[in-house]
N, C-alpha and C positions, 0 to 999 in steps of 0.2 A: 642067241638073240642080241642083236646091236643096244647098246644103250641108250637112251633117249637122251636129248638134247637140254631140253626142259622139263625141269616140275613138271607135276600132273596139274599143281592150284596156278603155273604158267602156262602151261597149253591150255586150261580153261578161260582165262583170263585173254588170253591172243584172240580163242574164238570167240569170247562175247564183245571184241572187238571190230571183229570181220562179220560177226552176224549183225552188229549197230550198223558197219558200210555198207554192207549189201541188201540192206532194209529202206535207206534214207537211198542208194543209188536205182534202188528199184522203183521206188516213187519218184524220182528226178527224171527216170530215162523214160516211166509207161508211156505219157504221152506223144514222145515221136517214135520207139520202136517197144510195141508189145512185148516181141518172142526176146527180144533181151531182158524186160522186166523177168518172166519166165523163169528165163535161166538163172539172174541173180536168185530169183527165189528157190526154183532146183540147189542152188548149191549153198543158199542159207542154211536148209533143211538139213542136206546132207553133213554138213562142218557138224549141226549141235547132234545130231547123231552119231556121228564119230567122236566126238567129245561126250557126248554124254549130258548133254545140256538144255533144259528143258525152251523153245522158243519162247522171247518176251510176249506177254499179254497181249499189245499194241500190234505186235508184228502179226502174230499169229491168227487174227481173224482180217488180214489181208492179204490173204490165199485162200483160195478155194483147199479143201481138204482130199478132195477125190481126180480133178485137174493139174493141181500145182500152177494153177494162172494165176499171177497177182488181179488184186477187185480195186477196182476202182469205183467207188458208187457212183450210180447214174450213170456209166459212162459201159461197164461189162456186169455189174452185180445191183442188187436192191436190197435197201436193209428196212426190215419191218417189223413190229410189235403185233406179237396177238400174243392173248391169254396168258402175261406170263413168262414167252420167251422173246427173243429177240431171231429172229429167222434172215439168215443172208443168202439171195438167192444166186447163185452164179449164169449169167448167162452165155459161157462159152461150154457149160458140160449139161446144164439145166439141174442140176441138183443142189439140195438145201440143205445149209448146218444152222441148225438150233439149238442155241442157247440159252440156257437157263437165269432168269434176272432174281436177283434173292431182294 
């Protein structure tokens, strides 16, 4: 098995840099091409997976969890309060993640 290039606390470090670019370029680019938002987010997911890194808070509820479409409220998702949680609807799969408000 070839030896790795970098640390393990460097390759984690590289990808919470590329998942910061492909978080801020997925929001830059939704509004003139969708399916590229998309794909930045496809390949967000996949890096901290390969790394092992759990996604930031912020980014994290700007994906659908069952689609992978980045949400833009009002625009593909609705975010709303009842009882409690905090519910984001997606409207290009129509399924709901809810969250819990402490």
């Amino acid at each position: 098995m070839p030896k790795p290039l970098f640390s393990k606390g460097k390759q984690k470090d590289i990808a919470r840099e590329r998942l910061a670019i492909l978080s801020t370029q997925a929001e830059k680019v939704f509004p003139q091409n969708k399916s590229l938002a998309n794909r930045y987010v496809f390949l967000a997911r996949k890096i901290a997976m390969k790394s092992r890194l759990p996604l930031p808070k912020e980014f994290k509820r700007r994906f659908c969890k069952h689609c992978n479409s980045y949400l833009q409220p009002g625009v593909n998702s609705r975010i709303r309060t009842r009882q409690g949680k905090v519910i984001i609807s997606c409207f290009e799969c129509k399924k709901f993640t809810r969250i819990p408000v402490r």
